[in-house]
C-alpha positions in Angstrom: 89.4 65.2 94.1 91.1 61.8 95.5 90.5 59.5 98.2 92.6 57.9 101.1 90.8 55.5 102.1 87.4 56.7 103.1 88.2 60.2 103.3 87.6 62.3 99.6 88.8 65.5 98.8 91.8 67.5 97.9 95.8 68.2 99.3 97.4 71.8 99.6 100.9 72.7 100.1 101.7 76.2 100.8 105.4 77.7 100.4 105.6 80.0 103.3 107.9 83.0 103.3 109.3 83.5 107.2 111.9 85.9 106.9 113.0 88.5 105.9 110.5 90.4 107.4 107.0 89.2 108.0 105.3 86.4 106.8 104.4 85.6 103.0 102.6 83.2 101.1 105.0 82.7 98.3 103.2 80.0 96.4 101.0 76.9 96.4 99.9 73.8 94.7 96.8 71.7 94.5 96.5 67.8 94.1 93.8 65.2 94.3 94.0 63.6 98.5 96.0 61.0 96.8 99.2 63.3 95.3 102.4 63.1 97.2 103.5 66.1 99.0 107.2 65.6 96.5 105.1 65.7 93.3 103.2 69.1 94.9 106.3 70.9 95.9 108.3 69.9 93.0 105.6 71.4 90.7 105.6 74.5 92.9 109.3 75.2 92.4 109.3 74.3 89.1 106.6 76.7 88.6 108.3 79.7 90.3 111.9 78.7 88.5 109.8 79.1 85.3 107.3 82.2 86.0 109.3 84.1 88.1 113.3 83.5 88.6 115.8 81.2 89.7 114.6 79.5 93.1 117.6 79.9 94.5 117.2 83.6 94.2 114.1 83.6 97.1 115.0 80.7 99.3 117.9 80.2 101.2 116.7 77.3 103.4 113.6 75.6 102.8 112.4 74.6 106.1 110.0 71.4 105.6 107.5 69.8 108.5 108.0 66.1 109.5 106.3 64.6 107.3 108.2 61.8 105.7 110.2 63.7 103.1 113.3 61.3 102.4 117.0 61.5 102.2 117.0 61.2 98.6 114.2 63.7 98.1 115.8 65.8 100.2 119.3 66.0 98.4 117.7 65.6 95.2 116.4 69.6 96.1 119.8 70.4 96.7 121.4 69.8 93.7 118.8 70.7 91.9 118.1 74.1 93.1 120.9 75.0 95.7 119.2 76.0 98.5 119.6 74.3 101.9 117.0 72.0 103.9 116.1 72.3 107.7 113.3 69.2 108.7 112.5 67.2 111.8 112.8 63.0 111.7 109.4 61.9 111.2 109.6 59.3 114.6 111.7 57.6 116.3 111.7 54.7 114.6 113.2 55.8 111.5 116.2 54.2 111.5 118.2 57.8 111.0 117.1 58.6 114.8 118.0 55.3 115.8 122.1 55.3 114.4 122.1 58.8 116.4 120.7 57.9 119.7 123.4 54.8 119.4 126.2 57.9 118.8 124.6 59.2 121.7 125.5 56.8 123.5 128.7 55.6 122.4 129.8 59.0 123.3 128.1 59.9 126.2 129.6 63.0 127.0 128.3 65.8 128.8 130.0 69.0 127.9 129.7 68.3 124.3 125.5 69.4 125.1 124.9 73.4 124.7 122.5 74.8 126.6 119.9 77.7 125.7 117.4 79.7 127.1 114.5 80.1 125.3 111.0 82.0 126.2 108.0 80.3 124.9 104.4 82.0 124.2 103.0 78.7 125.3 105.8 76.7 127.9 107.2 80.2 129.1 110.4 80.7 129.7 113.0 76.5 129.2 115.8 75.2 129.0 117.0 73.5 125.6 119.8 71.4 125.4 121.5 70.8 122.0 123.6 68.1 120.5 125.4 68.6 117.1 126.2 65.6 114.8 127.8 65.8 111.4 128.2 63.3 108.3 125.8 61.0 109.8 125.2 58.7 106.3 121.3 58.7 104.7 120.0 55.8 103.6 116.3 55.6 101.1 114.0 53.0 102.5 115.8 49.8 100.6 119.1 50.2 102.6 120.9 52.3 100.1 123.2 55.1 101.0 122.2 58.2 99.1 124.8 60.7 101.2 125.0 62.4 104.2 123.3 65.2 106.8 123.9 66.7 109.9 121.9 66.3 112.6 120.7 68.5 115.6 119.2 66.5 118.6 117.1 69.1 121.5 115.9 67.6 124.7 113.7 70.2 126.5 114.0 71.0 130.2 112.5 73.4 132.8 114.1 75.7 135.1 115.0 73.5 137.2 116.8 71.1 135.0 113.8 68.5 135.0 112.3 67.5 131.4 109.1 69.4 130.2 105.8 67.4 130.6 103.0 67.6 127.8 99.5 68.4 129.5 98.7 64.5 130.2 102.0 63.9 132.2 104.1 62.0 129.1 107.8 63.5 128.8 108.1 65.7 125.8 109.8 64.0 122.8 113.3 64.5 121.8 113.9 66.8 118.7 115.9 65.7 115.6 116.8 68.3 113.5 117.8 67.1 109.8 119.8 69.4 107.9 122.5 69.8 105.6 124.3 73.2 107.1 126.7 73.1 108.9 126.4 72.2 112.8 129.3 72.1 114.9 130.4 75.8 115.4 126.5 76.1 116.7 123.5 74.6 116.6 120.8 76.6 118.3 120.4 78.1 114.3 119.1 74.8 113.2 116.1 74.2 115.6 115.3 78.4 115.3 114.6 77.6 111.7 112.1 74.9 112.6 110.4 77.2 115.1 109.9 79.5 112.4 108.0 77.2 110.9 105.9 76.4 114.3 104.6 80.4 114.0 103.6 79.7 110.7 101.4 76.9 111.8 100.0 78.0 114.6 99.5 81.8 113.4 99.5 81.9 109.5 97.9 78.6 109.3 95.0 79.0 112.1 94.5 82.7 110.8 93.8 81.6 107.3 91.5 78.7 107.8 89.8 80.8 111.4 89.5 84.0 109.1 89.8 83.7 105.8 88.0 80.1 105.6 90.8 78.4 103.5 89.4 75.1 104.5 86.2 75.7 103.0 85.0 74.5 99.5 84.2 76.3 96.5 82.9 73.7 94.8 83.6 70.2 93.6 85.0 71.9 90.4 88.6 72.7 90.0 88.3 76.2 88.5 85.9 76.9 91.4 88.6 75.6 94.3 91.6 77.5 92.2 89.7 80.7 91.8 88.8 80.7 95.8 92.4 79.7 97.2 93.7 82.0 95.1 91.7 84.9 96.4 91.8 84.0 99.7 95.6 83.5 99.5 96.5 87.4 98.0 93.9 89.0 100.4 95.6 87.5 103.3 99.0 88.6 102.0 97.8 92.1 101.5 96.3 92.0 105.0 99.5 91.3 106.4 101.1 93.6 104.1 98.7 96.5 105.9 99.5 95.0 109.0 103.1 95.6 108.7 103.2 98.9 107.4 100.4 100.4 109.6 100.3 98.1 112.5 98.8 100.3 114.9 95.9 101.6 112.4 95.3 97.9 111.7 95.1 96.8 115.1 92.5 99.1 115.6 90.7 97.9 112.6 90.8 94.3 113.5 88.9 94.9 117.1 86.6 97.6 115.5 85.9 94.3 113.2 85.5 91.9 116.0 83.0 93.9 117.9 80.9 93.7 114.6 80.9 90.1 114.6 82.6 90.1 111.3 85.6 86.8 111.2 86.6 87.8 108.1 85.5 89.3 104.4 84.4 85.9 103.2 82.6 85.0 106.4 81.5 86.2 109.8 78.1 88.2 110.2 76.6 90.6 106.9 78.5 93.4 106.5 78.8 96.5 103.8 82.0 97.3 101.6 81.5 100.9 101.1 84.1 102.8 98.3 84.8 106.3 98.4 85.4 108.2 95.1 88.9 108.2 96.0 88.8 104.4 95.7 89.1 103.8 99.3 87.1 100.6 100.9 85.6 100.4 104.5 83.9 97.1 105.6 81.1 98.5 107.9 78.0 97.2 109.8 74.2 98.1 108.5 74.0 100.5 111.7 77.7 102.3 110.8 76.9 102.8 107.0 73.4 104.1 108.0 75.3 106.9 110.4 77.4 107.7 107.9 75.1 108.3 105.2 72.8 110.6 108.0 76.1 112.4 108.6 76.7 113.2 105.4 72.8 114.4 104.8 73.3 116.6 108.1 76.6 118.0 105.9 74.7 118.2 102.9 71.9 120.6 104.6 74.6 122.7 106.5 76.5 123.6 103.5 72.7 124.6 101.5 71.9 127.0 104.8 75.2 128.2 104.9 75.2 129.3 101.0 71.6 130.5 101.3 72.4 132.5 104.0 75.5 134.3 102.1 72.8 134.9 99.4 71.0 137.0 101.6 68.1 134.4 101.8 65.8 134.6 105.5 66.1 131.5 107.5 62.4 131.3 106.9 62.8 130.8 103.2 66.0 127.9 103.6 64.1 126.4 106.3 60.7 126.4 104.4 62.2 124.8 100.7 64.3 122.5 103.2 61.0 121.0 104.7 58.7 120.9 101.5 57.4 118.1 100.0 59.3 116.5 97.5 57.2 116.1 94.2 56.3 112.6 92.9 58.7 110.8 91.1 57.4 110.2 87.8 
């Protein structure tokens, strides 16, 4: 555990596979509230490149949110493990977004924009319009040059060329897309890497804390918390594995689980994990597993009157040892 400020507790980076395919969880780390998110994802690679194989073997671009990562952090990655970086500038008053917007201006220029169409679950169906800029210099926070990105500015519009509104009637910001792939021939690719990682937080992320309780405690203990994530982390991945292979079967599942009230398996209302001798599992209200185990009693006494019967027993006789007491257990 750490604490920022008031607040105690503990920091979690996943490393989120997007593609190929369907989402992943490829690894995490866990830190006190206090560990930067560099130390966490540095220990997470160097984990993988130790356990498992080179890094640069699963990732092809590592796609990081805004959160302040730094040009020198940033290239640092690069070298180190060869894969490329896709992020967003933290705010507009880094002084990055600041050089470009004066570019922007010093080269006002309309037909150097590309424009997009783009159908979006929640805006429905925009316009994006995309700048590219390349070798734009990076500096760290003392004013020293460390190298150089490319840079991918979006501005957001509707239908009718007017720019998209948030709910309370401020203009939606402008993008900035930091990356060091190459740009100019076309830079739609650049922001649909970042909107991968948009579906990852508001599907993967949501389904694991809404379903599979990530966000909730084990313990104080760290072999408690590590024991927990980690369980919760491979059963999501082998729901989605099911989910991919047999989605209409699951999709059935999941609203046959919904109408029992049951979130998930580590929360929701009781339910019963029954196993078949085959080794199969079945998560079941009280009420189903009750009908199950009178169906398979009605079996039970349909196979005894059947084999009685080819015995050349009288339905008198099945019917009367059927019905008899059962002696006392002892």
């Amino acid at each position: 555990m750490g604490k920022v400020g008031e607040a105690h507790g503990y920091k979690l980076v996943l490393l989120v596979r997007t593609g190929p395919g369907e989402e992943r969880i490829a690894g995490f780390a866990l830190g006190p509230l206090h560990a930067s998110e560099h130390l966490l994802l540095r220990m997470m690679l160097r984990e993988i490149e130790r356990r498992v194989c080179p890094v640069r073997r699963l990732i092809d671009v590592l796609v990081l949110d805004r959160g302040y990562w730094g040009a020198e952090f940033l290239l640092g990655l690069r070298r180190r493990y060869g894969f490329h970086f896709v992020t967003r500038a933290q705010h507009e008053g880094l002084g990055l977004v600041q050089d470009v917007e004066g570019m922007l201006r010093d080269e006002e220029n309309p037909t150097r924009w590309v424009r997009v169409g783009e159908d979006r679950s929640r805006l429905g169906p925009i316009e994006v319009r995309l700048r590219a800029l390349s070798s734009i210099p990076l500096h760290e926070k003392h004013g020293r040059r460390v190298g150089e990105a490319n840079i991918v500015v979006a501005d957001e519009y509707d239908l009718r060329g007017k720019r998209l509104r948030n709910p309370d009637g401020t203009e939606r910001p402008r993008f900035y897309y930091v990356t060091d792939m190459p740009v100019e021939a076309d830079p739609y690719p650049i922001r649909g890497f970042y909107l991968r990682r948009w579906t990852v937080e508001n599907q993967g992320f949501r389904n694991l804390t809404q379903r599979w309780g990530l966000d909730v405690p084990a313990g104080r203990g760290i072999n408690p918390l590590l024991a927990r994530l980690l369980f919760v982390l491979v059963l999501a991945n082998a729901e989605m594995v099911v989910q991919e292979l047999f989605p209409g079967p699951w999709q059935e599942e999941r609203r046959r689980l919904s109408k029992l009230g049951v979130q998930g398996l580590l929360g929701g209302a009781p339910a019963l994990a029954a196993y078949t001798d085959q080794g199969h599992i079945g998560l079941l209200s009280v009420e189903d597993y009750g009908e199950l185990l009178l169906q398979a009693e009605r079996d039970r006494v349909a196979r005894d009157i059947r084999a009685a019967l080819a015995r050349g027993e009288s339905p008198e006789t099945v019917l009367g040892r059927l019905t008899a007491d059962k002696p006392p257990p002892p």
